[in-house]
C-alpha positions as CSV (number, residue, x, y, z in Angstrom):
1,X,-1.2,14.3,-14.2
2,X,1.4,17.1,-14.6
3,X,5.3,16.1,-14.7
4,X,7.8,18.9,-13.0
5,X,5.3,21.6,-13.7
6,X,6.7,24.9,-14.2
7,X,10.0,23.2,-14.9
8,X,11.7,22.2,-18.2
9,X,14.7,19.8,-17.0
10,X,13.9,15.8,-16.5
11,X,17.0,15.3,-14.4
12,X,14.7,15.2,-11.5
13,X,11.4,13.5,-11.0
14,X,8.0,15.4,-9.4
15,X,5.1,13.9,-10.7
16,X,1.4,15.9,-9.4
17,X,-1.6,14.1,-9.3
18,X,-4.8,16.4,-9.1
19,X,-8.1,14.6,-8.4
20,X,-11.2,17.5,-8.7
21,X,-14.4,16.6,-6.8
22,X,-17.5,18.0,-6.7
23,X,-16.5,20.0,-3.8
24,X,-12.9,19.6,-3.5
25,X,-10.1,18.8,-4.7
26,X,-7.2,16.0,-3.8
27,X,-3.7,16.4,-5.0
28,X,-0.9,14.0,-4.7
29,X,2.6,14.8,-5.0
30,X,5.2,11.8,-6.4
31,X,8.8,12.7,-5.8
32,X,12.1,11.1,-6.1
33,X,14.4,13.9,-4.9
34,X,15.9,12.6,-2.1
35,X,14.0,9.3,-0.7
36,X,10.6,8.6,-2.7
37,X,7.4,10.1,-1.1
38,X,4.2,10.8,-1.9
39,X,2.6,14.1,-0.7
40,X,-1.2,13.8,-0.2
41,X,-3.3,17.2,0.4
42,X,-7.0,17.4,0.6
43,X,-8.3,21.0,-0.3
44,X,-12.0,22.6,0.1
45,X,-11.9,23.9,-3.1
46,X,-12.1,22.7,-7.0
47,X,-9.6,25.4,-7.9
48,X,-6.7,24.8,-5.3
49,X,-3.6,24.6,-7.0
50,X,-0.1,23.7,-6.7
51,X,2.7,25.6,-6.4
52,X,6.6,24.8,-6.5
53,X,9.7,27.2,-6.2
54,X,11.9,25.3,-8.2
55,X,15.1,27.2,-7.1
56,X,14.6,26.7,-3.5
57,X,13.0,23.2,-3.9
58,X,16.1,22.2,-5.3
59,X,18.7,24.0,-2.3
60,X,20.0,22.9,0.7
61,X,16.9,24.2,2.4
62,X,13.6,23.5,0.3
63,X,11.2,24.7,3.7
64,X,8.1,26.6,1.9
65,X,8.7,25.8,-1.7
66,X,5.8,23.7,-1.8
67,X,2.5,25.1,-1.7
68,X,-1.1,25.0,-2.1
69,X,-2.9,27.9,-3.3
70,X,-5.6,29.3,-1.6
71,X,-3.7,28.0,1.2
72,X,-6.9,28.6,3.5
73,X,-8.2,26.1,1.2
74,X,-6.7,22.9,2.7
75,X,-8.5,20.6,5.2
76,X,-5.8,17.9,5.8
77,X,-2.3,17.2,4.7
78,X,0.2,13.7,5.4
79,X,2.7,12.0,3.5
80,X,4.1,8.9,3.3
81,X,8.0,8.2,2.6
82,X,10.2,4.9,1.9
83,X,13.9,5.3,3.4
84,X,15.6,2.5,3.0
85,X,15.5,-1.7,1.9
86,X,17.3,-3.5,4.5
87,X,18.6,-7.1,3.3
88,X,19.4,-9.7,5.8
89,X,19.7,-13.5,6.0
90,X,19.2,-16.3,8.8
91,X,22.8,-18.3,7.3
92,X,23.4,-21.0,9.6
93,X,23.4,-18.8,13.3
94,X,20.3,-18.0,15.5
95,X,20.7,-14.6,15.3
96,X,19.9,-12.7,11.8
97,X,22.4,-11.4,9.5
98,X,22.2,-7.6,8.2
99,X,24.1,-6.4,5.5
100,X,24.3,-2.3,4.7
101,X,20.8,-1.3,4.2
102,X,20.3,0.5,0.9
103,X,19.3,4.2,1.7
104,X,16.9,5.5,-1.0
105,X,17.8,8.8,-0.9
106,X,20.7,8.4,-2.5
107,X,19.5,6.5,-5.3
108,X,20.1,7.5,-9.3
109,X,15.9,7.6,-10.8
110,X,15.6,7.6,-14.4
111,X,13.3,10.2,-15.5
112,X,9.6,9.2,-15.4
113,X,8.7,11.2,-18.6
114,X,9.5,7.9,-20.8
115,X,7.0,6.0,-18.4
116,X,4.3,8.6,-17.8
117,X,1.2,7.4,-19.5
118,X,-1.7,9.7,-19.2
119,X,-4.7,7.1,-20.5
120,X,-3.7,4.6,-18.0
121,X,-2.7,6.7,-14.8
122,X,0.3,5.7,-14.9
123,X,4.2,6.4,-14.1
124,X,7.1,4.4,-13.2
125,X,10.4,5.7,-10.6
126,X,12.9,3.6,-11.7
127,X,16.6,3.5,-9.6
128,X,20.2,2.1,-8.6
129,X,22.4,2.8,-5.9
130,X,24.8,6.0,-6.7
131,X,27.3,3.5,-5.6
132,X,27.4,-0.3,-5.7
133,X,30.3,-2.1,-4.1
134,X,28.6,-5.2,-4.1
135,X,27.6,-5.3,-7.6
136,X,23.7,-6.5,-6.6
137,X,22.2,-3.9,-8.6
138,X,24.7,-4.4,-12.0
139,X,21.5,-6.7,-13.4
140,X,18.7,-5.1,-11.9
141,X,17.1,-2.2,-10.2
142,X,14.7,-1.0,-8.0
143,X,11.1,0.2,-9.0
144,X,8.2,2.4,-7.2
145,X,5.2,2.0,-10.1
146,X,2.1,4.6,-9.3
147,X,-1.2,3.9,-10.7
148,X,-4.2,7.0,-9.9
149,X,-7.6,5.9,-9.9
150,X,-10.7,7.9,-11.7
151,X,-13.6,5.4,-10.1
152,X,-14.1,2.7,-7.9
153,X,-13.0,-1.0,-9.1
154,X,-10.7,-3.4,-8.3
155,X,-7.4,-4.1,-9.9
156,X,-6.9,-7.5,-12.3
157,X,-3.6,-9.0,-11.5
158,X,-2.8,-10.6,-8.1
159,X,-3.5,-9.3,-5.4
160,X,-6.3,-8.1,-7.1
161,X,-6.7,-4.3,-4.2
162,X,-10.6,-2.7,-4.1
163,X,-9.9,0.9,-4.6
164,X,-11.6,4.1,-4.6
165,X,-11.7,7.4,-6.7
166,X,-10.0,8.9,-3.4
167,X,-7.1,6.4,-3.5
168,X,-3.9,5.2,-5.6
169,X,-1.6,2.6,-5.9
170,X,2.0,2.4,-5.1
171,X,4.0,-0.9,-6.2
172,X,7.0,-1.6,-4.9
173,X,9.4,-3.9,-7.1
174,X,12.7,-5.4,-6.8
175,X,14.1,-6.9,-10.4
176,X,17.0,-8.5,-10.9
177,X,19.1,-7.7,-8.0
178,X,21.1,-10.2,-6.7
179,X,21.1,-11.1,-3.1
180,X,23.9,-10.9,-0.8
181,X,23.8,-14.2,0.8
182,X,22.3,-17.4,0.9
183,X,18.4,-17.4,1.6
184,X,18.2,-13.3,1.8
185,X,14.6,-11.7,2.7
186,X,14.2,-8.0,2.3
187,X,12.0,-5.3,4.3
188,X,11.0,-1.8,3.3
189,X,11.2,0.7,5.6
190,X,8.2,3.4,5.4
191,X,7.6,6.9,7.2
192,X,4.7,8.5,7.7
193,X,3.9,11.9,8.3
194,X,1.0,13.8,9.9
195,X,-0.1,16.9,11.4
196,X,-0.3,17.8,15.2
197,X,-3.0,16.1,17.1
198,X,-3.1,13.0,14.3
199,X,-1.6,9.9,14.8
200,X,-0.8,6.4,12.4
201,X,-2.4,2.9,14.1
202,X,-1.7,-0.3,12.6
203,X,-5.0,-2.3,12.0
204,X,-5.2,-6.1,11.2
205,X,-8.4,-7.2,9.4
206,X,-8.9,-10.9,8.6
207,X,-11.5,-12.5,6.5
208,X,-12.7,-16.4,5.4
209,X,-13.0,-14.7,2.0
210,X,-10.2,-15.3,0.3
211,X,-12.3,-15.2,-3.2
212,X,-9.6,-12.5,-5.1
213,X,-6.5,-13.5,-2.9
214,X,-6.1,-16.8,-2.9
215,X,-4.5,-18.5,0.3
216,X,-4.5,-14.6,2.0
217,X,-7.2,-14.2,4.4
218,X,-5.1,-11.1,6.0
219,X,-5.8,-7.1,4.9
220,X,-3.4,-4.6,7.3
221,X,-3.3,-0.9,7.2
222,X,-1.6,2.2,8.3
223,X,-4.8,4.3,8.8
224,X,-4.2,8.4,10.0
225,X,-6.9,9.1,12.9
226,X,-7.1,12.4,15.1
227,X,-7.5,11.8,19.0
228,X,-10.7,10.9,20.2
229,X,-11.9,9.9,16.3
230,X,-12.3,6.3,15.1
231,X,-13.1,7.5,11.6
232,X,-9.7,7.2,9.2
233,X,-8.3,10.9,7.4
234,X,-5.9,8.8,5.0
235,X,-4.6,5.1,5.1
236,X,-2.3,2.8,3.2
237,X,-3.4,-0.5,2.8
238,X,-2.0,-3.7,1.7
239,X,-2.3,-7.5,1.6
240,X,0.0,-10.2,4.0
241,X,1.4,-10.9,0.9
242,X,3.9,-10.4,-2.3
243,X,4.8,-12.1,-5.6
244,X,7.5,-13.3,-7.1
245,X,6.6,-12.7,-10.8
246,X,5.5,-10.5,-13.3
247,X,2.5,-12.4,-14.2
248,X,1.5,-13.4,-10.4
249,X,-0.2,-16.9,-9.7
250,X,-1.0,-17.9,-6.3
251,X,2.1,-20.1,-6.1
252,X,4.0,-17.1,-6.6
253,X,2.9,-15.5,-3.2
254,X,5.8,-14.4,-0.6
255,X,5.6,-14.2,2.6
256,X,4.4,-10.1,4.1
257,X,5.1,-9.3,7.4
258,X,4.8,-5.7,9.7
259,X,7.1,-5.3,12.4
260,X,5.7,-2.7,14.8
261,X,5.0,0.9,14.0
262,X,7.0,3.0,16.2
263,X,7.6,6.8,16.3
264,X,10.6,8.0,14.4
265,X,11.4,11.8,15.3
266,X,14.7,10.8,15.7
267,X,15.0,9.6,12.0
268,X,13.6,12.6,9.4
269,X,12.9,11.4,6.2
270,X,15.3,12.6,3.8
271,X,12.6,13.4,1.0
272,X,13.0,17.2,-0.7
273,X,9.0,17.3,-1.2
274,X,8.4,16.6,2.2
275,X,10.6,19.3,4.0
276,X,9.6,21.7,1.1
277,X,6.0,21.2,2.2
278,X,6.5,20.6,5.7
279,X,9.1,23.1,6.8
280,X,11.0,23.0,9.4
281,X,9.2,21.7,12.0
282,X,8.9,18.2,10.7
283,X,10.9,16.8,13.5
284,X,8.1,18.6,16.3
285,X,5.4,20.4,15.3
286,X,4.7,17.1,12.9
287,X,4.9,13.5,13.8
288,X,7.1,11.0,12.2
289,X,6.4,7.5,12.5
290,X,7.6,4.0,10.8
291,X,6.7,0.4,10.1
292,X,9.0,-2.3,8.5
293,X,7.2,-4.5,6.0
294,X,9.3,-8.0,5.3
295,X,9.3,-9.9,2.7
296,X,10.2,-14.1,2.5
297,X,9.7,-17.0,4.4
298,X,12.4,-18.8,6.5
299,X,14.7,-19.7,3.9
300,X,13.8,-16.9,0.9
301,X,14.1,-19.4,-1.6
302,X,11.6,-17.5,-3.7
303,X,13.6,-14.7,-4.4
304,X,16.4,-17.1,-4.8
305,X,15.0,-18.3,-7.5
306,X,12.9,-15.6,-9.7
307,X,15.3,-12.9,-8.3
308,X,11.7,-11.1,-8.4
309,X,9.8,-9.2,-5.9
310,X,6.7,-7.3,-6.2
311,X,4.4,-5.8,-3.4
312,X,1.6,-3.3,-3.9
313,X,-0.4,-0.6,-1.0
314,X,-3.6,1.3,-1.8
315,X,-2.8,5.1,0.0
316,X,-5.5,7.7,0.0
317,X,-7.8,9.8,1.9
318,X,-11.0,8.5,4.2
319,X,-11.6,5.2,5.3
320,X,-9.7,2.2,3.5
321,X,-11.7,0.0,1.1
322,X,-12.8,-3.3,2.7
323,X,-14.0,-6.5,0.6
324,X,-17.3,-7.9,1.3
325,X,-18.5,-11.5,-0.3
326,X,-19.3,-11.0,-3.5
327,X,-22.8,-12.3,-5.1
328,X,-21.3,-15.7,-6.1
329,X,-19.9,-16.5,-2.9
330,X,-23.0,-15.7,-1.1
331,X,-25.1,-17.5,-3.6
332,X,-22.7,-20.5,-2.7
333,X,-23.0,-20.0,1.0
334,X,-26.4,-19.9,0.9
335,X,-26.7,-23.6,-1.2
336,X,-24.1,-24.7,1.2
337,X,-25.7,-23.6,4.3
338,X,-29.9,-24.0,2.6
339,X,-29.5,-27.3,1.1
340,X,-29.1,-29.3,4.8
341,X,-31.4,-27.1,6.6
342,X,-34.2,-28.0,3.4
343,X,-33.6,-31.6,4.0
344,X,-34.0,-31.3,7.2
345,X,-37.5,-29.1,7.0
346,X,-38.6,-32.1,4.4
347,X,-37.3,-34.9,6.6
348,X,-39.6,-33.6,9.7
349,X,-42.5,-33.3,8.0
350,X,-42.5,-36.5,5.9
351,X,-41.6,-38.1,9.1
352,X,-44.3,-36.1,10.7
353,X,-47.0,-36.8,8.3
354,X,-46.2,-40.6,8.5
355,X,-47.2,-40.4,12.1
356,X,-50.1,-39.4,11.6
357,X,-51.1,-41.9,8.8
358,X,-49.9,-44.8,11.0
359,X,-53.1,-46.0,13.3
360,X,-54.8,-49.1,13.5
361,X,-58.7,-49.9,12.9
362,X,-58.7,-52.0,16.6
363,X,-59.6,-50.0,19.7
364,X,-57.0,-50.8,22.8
365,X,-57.3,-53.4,25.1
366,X,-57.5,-52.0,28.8
């Protein structure tokens, strides 16, 4: 994990992630210059590099001062971006309520230096509005925490995501801010970016296993495939579900919807990594799409309350990680499901057997 490398100032926040293989290498690129993103490159090499021109990163127009080097060396390349929160609120009409959605680009992040922890894999973006009218963010803040992965495992605390050495974790947290009307829910807007003849699909998975998610039988995902291919290049992939604390039980669980991904050419993400990467021709030689993940019931009394919100997404490269019933559940479904069919097997032939032993020493009477 390398924080702003090649650069000495902390008043903005790049954090590089560099995964070697066997045979290649993965590199993931944390940014909060302009809206948070996370750049994801796959390279054919275990030397690939990265490379950042910090002067032109940092201008007006950042095209090509991001770079991987041998740059023959890369096999696929996306990004994923998060734009905005929207708040709104049902009130007392049958029409929702929207208040000014809070744009992420223009958000003040602390530096991650103080939060960078190199034994756990770990970094936190913490930010507030530039400007807060309202006051909602005087108490609290806004949070993106990033965890990398070095194996396969599954994470402890709710919701408790199977992840892969080719994957990390994003969590999304709002603490402390106060809503702007009765019942409020909040959605997170995220972009996606991909390269020509690649395209995001929503997939649904559900499951009667709800063994390390209690009550959530629900797994969705944004997976990246190229035409005519079934087989995932990246995903990001979350539970139907949030918390509402910071030590999550299963009464703690909010609501998690996805409302329809849709292409977004029209709305550029307004991440400095991404253009620096991308270039120019974000807007059409790259696709752009977004989803709107929502948060709360029908009343959002939860964040009422706990004025607490945390939601977490596995992104990374291949197919996305899917549970399967773990030894003790199978050893359960099979006592379950064994146990009747047994006393039914012992049943038949006891009531077979006594059949047989039942005749009579007299012959028939014709």
């Amino acid at each position: 994990m390398q924080y702003n490398p090649g650069w000495n100032n902390s008043s903005v926040n790049l954090l590089h992630v560099r995964a070697v293989g066997q045979n290649d290498t993965l590199h993931y690129v944390w940014s909060s210059i302009g809206a948070p993103a996370a750049l994801l490159v796959a390279t054919g090499s275990q030397s690939s590099t990265l490379h950042v021109n910090w002067t032109r990163l940092l201008s007006p127009a950042p095209a090509g001062a991001i770079w991987i080097e041998p740059p023959g060396s890369v096999v696929y390349s996306t990004a994923v971006v998060f734009t905005k929160v929207f708040e709104y609120s049902k009130a007392d009409t049958p029409e929702e309520l929207f208040y000014p959605a809070y744009d992420l680009s223009s958000f003040s992040w602390d530096s991650i230096n103080r939060t960078l922890n190199h034994t756990a894999l770990t970094a936190e973006f913490l930010g507030v509005p530039a400007s807060d009218p309202s006051g909602s963010f005087s108490n609290g803040s806004l949070a993106f925490r990033v965890t990398a992965y070095e194996a396969n495992g599954r994470d402890g605390p709710l919701p408790s995501l199977l992840h892969t050495a080719n994957s990390s974790k994003v969590e999304f947290v709002l603490a402390g801010v106060a809503p702007r009307g009765n019942g409020s829910r909040f959605a997170l807007e995220v972009a996606t970016v991909e390269e020509p003849g690649v395209a995001r699909r929503l997939r649904s998975a559900r499951s009667i296993d709800d063994e390390y998610t209690p009550t959530i039988f629900e797994t969705l995902s944004l997976a990246a495939e190229a035409r005519n291919a079934s087989a995932a290049l990246s995903f990001l992939q979350w539970k139907a579900t949030a918390y509402g604390s910071r030590s999550p039980k299963r009464e703690d669980g909010i609501r998690c919807r996805a409302h329809g991904l849709q292409a977004a050419n029209w709305t550029l993400p307004a991440s400095g990594v991404i253009r620096a990467y991308f270039g120019e021709g974000l807007g059409s030689a790259y696709a752009v799409s977004a989803i709107n993940i929502s948060f709360g019931g029908e009343d959002g009394e939860v964040y009422q309350e706990k004025r607490y919100l945390s939601w977490s997404a596995l992104l990374g490269f291949g197919q996305p990680p899917e549970d399967t019933f773990s030894p003790l559940v199978i050893s359960i479904m099979a006592v379950a499901l064994g146990t009747p069919m047994a006393l039914l097997l012992v049943g038949s032939v006891v009531v077979l057997f006594a059949q047989r032993k039942c005749y009579s020493e007299y012959e028939p009477i014709n």
